[in-house]
C-alpha positions as CSV (number, residue, x, y, z in Angstrom):
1,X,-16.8,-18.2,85.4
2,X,-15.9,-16.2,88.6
3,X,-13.7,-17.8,91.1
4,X,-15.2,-19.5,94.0
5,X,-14.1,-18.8,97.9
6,X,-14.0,-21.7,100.1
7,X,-17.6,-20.5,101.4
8,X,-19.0,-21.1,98.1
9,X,-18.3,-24.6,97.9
10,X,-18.6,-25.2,101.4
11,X,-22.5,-24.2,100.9
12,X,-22.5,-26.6,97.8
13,X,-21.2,-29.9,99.4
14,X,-23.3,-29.4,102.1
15,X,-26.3,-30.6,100.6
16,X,-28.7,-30.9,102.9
17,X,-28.5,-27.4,104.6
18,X,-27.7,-28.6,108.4
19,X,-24.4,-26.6,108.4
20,X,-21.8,-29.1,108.0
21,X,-20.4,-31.4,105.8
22,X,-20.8,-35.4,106.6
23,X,-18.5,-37.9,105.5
24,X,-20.9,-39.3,102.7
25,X,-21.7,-35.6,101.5
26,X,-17.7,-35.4,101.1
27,X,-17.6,-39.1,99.7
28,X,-20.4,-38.1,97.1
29,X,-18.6,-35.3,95.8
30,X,-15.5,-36.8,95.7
31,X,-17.2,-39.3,93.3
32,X,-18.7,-36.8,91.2
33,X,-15.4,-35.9,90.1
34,X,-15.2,-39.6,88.9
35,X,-13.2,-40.8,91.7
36,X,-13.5,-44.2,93.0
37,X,-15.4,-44.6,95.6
38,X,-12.9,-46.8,97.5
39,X,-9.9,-44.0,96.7
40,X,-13.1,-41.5,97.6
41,X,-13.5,-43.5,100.7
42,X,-9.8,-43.4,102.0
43,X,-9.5,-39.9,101.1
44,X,-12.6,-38.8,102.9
45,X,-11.1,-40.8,105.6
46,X,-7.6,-38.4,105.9
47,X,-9.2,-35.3,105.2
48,X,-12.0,-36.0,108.4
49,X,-8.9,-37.3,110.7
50,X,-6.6,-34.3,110.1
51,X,-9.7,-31.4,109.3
52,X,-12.3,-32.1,111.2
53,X,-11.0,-30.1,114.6
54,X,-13.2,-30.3,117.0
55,X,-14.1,-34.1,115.9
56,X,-17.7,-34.1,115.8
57,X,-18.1,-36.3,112.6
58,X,-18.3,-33.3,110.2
59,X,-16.8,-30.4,109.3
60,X,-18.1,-27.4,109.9
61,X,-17.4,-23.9,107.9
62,X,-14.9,-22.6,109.9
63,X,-13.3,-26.1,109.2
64,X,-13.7,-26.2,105.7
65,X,-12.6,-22.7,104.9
66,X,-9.6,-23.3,107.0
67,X,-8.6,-26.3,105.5
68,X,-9.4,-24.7,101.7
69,X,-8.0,-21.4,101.9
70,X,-4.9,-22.2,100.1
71,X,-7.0,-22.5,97.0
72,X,-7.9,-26.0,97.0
73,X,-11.9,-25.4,97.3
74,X,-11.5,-23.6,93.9
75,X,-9.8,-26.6,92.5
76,X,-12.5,-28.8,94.2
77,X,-15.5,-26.8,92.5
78,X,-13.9,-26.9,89.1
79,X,-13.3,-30.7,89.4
80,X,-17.2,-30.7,90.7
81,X,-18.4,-28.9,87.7
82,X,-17.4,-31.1,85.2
């Protein structure tokens, strides 16, 4: 399978097309990858307190890829595809 950039998966947890990714669009994934969703609550939680920059309630691409870049998208999308 070819590797996935941070813009990939950005695109596939944001569901509903309006550009960003919400809290429960996060959650949801998280708990796709059979997480909890109280442990997928509190994560969601830290990752929208220390990612989401311009704290508007979602994160945006820019955001996202920033936060990702290190490679932890591609882990999130193989977790996802499970």
């Amino acid at each position: 399978m070819p590797e996935k950039s941070a813009s990939d998966v950005f695109h596939q947890l944001d569901t509903n097309g309006d550009g960003r990714i919400s809290r429960e669009e996060y959650t949801k994934a998280l708990q796709m990858m059979d997480i909890p969703r109280e442990i997928a609550a509190i994560a969601t939680e830290s990752v929208f307190s220390r990612f989401d920059a311009n704290k508007d309630g979602g994160i945006d691409e820019k955001e996202f890829v920033s936060y990702f870049s290190g490679g932890a998208s591609v882990a999130l999308h193989r977790r996802m595809d499970r």
